[in-house]
C-alpha atoms as one frame of an Amber mdcrd trajectory, in Angstrom:
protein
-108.892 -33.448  43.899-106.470 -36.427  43.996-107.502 -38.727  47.070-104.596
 -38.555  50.075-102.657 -41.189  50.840-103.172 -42.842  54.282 -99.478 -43.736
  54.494 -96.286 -43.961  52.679 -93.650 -46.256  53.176 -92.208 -49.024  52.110
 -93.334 -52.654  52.233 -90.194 -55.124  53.512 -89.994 -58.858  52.589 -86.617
 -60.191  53.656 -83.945 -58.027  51.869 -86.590 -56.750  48.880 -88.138 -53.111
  49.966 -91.260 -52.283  47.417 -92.421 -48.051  48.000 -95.901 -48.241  48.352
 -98.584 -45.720  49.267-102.089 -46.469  51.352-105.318 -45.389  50.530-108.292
 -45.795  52.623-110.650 -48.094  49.976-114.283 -47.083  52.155-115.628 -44.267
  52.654-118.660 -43.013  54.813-121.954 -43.475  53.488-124.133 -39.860  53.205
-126.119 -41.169  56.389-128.193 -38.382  58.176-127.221 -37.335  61.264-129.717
 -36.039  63.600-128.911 -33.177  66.167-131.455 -32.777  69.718-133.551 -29.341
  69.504-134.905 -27.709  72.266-138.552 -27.438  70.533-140.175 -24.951  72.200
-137.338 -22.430  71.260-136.451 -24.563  68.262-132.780 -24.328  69.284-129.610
 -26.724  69.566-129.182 -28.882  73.242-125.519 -27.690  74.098-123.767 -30.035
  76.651-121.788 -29.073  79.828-119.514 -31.231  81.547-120.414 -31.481  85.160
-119.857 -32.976  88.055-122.331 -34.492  90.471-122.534 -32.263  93.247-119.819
 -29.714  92.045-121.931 -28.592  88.712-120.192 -27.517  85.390-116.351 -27.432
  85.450-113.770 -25.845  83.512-111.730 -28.104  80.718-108.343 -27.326  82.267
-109.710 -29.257  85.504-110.385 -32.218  83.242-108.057 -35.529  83.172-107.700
 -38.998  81.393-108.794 -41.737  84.038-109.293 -45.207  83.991-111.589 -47.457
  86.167-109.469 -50.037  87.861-112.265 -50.354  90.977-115.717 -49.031  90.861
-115.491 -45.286  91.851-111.588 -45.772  91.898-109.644 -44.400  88.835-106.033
 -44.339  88.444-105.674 -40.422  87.025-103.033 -39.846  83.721-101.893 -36.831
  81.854-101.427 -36.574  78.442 -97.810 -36.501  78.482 -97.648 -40.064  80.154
-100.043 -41.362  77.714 -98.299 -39.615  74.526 -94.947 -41.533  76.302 -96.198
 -44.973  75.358 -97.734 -44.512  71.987 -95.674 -46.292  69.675 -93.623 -44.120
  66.756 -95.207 -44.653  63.434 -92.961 -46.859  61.197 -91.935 -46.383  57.619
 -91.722 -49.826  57.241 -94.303 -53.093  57.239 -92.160 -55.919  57.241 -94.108
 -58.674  56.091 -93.442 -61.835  58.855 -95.960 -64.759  58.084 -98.178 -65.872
  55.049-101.011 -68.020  55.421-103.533 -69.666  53.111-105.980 -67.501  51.961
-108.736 -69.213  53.713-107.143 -69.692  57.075-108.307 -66.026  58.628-111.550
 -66.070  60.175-113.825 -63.392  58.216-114.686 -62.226  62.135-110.924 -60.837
  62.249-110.935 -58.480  59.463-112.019 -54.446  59.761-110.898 -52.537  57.361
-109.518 -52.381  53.942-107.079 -50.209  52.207-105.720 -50.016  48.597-101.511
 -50.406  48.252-100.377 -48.818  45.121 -96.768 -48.578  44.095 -95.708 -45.553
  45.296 -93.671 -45.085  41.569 -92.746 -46.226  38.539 -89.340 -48.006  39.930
 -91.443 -49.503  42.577 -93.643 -50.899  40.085 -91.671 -54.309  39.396 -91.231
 -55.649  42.878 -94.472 -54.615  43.609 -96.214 -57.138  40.319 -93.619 -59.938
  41.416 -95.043 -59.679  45.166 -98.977 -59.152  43.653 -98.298 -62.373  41.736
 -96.634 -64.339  43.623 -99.402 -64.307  46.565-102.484 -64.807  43.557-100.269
 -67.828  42.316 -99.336 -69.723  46.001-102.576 -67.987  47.052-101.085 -66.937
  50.436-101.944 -63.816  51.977 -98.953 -62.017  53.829 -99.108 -60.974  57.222
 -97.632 -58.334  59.238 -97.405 -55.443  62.290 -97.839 -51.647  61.302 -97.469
 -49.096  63.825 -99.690 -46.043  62.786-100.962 -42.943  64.826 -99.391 -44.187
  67.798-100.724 -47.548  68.231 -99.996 -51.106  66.353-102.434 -52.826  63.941
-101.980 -56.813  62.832-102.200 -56.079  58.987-102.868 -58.783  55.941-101.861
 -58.255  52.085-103.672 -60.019  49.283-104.155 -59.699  45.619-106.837 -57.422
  44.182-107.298 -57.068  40.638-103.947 -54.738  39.732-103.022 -53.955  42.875
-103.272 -55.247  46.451-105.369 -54.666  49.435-104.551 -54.372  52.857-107.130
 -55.187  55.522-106.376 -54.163  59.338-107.035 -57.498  61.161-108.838 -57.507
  65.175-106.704 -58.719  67.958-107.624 -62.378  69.114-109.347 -60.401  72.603
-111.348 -58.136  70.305-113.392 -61.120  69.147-115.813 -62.722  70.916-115.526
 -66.723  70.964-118.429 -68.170  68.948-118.642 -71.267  71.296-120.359 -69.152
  73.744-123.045 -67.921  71.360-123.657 -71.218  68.989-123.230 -73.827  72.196
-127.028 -74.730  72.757-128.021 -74.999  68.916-128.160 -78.606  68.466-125.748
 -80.105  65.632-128.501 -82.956  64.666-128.210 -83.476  61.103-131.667 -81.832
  58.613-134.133 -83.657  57.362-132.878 -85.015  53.900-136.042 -83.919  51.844
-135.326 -80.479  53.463-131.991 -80.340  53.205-132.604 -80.822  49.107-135.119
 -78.343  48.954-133.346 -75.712  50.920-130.480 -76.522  47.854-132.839 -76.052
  45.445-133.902 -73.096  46.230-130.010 -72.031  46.914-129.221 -73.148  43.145
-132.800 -71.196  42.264-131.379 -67.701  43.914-127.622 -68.207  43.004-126.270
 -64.991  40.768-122.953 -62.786  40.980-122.833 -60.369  43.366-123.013 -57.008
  42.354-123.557 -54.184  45.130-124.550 -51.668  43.149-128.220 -53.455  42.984
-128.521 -52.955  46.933-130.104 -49.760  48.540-130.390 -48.258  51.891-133.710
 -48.177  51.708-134.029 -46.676  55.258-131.978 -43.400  54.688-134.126 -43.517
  51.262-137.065 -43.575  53.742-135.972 -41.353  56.176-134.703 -38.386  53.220
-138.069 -38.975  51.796-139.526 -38.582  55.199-137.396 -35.588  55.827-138.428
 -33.713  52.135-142.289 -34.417  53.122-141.785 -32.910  56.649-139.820 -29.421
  55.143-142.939 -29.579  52.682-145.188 -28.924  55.033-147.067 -32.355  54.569
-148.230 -34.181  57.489-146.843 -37.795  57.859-148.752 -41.048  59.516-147.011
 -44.045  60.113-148.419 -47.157  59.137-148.636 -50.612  61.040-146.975 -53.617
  58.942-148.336 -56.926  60.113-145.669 -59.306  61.955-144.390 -61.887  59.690
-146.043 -65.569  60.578-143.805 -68.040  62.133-144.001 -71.348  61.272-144.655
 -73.626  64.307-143.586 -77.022  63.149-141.646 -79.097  59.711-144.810 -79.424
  57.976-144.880 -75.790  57.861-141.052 -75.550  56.821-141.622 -78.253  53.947
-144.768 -76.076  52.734-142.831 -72.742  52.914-139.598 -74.136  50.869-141.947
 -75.964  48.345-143.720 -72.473  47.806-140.799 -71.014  47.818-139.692 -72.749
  44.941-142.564 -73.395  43.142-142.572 -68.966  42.880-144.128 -67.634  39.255
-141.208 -66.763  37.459-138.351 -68.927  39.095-137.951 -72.334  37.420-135.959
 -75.387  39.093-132.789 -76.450  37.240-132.737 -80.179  35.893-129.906 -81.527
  37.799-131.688 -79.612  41.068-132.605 -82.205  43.892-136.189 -81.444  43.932
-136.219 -81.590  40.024-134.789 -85.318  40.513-137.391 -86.399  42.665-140.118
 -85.351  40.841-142.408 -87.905  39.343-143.381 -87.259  35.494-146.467 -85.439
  35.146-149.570 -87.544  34.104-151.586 -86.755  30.972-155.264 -85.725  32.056
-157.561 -88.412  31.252-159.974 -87.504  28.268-163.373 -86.315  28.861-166.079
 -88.339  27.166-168.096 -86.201  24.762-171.649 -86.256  24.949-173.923 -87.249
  21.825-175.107 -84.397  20.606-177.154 -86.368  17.195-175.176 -86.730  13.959
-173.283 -83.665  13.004-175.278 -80.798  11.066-173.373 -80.500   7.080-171.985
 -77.181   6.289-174.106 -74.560   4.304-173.201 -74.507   0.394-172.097 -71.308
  -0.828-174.279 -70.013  -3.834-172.908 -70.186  -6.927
C-alpha cells in the first residue's frame, strides 16, 4: 500500500510555483502500551467523567474552557473555536533563507519528505534542491495546516528535500536559565587532551540501525516469560561509582583509553606526550658450570 501524502500543494518562491507532495518521514516505534486491569476480576478500568460533588455527567453537558483565574474559566463552543482556525493553504511561499547552521537544533520537531508531486514538477523542483546544497541555505517559511500555522524549513536531502516543522521562539525554554551556575573556567589541559583522545578513539559514522531499544526488548521479553507461565525476579544492579575529585577523572580517562582492543592514533594528544618505552634491563644469568656437549648419535 502506497504511503499517503500529508499534503499537496505547491511550493512558491517569488514567481516560480514547484507541485510538491508531503510525506510524514517518522513513524511510531512498535512501543507497548499498557492498559489498567481491575485484577481481581481481571477486567479493563473504564473512566467516567465526573464532577466533584455532581458525580458522572452526560457528554452533551461538556464544554471547551480555559483557566484565565484559578477556579475561573472563560467557557467556548466549538463553533467559536472552529471560527479562528486558520484555512489550510495550498501554498508555502518560501520568505527567508538562512545558513544552514544558523537554526538552533532545540527549534526543530518534525521532519517530512517533499517529493515532486510529477514529472513536470520535476525540473524546478532539482534547480530549488540544488541551489540550497550549493549556497547551503535552508529556506524558510509559514504553512497553515489542520487549522493552525507551523514555521516550516526546506533543506537538501539526498534526491529530494526535507521539511522539518520548526517550534515557536515561546515553545523553547531559554538555556540561560538552566546552564547559568555551571562555571565557564577553562579544563585542565592534560584533561582536555585526554578527553580528545578518547573522542578521536570512539569517532565512527553514524549508522542507527546498530542502536536498540533495549527496554521494549526487555519489557517483550518480560512480557513472553510472564504469558509462559514463568515466574520473574528482578535483580539489583549496583549504582555506578562517582568519582569524587580530578585524580579520579585523570585515572578514569587514562583507563578509558588504555581499553584492550582500542589503540590511540599517532597524531592523538596523549600519543604525543608519551615518552618512548624503555628496553627492560637484562637479567644476569647465573653460572650454572661449563655447558654439558651434546650426545653423539650412533653411527
Amino acid at each position: 500500500m502506497a504511503a499517503r501524502a500529508y499534503w499537496k500543494g505547491q511550493i512558491r518562491l517569488a514567481l516560480v510555483s514547484i507541485p510538491v507532495e508531503i510525506f510524514s518521514a517518522t513513524k511510531s516505534g512498535a512501543s507497548i502500551a499498557f492498559n489498567q486491569i481491575h485484577e481481581p476480576t481481571g477486567k479493563r478500568i473504564k473512566y467516567e467523567k465526573v464532577v466533584p460533588g455532581v458525580g458522572a455527567v452526560p457528554a452533551e453537558e461538556i464544554v471547551k474552557g480555559f483557566e484565565v483565574a484559578k477556579g475561573n474559566y472563560v467557557l467556548l463552543e466549538d463553533d467559536e473555536i472552529e471560527a479562528v482556525k486558520l484555512e489550510s493553504k495550498k501554498t508555502l511561499e518560501l520568505t527567508q533563507f538562512v545558513d544552514h547552521n544558523e537554526i538552533d537544533v532545540l527549534y526543530f520537531e518534525k521532519p517530512y519528505y517533499v517529493v515532486p508531486a510529477d514529472d513536470l514538477a520535476e525540473e524546478a523542483f532539482v534547480v530549488l534542491r540544488e541551489a540550497l546544497r550549493q549556497t547551503k541555505k535552508v529556506a524558510i517559511g509559514q504553512l497553515a495546516l489542520r487549522g493552525r500555522e507551523f514555521i516550516v524549513s526546506l533543506k537538501p536531502c539526498g534526491r529530494g528535500i526535507v521539511l522539518e516543522t520548526l517550534r515557536y521562539a515561546d515553545e523553547v525554554h531559554k538555556a540561560q536559565g538552566y546552564f547559568r551556575e555551571i562555571s565557564d573556567a577553562k579544563p585542565d589541559s592534560e584533561l582536555l587532551d585526554l578527553a580528545e583522545a578518547l573522542i578521536s578513539k570512539k569517532t565512527a559514522p553514524f549508522d542507527p540501525a546498530q542502536f536498540h531499544d533495549r527496554y521494549q526488548d526487555a519489557l517483550r521479553d518480560l512480557i513472553d516469560r510472564k504469558s509462559k507461565g514463568k515466574t520473574v525476579q528482578a535483580e539489583d544492579e549496583p549504582a555506578p561509582s562517582r568519582g569524587s575529585n580530578v585524580v579520579d577523572l585523570m585515572a578514569a580517562l587514562k583507563r578509558s583509553i588504555e581499553k584492550p582492543g582500542g589503540k590511540e592514533g599517532a597524531g592523538s594528544p596523549a600519543a604525543a606526550k608519551k615518552p618512548p618505552a624503555k628496553a627492560a634491563p637484562k637479567k644476569p644469568t647465573a653460572n650454572k658450570g661449563p655447558a654439558k656437549e651434546p650426545a653423539r648419535k650412533r653411527a
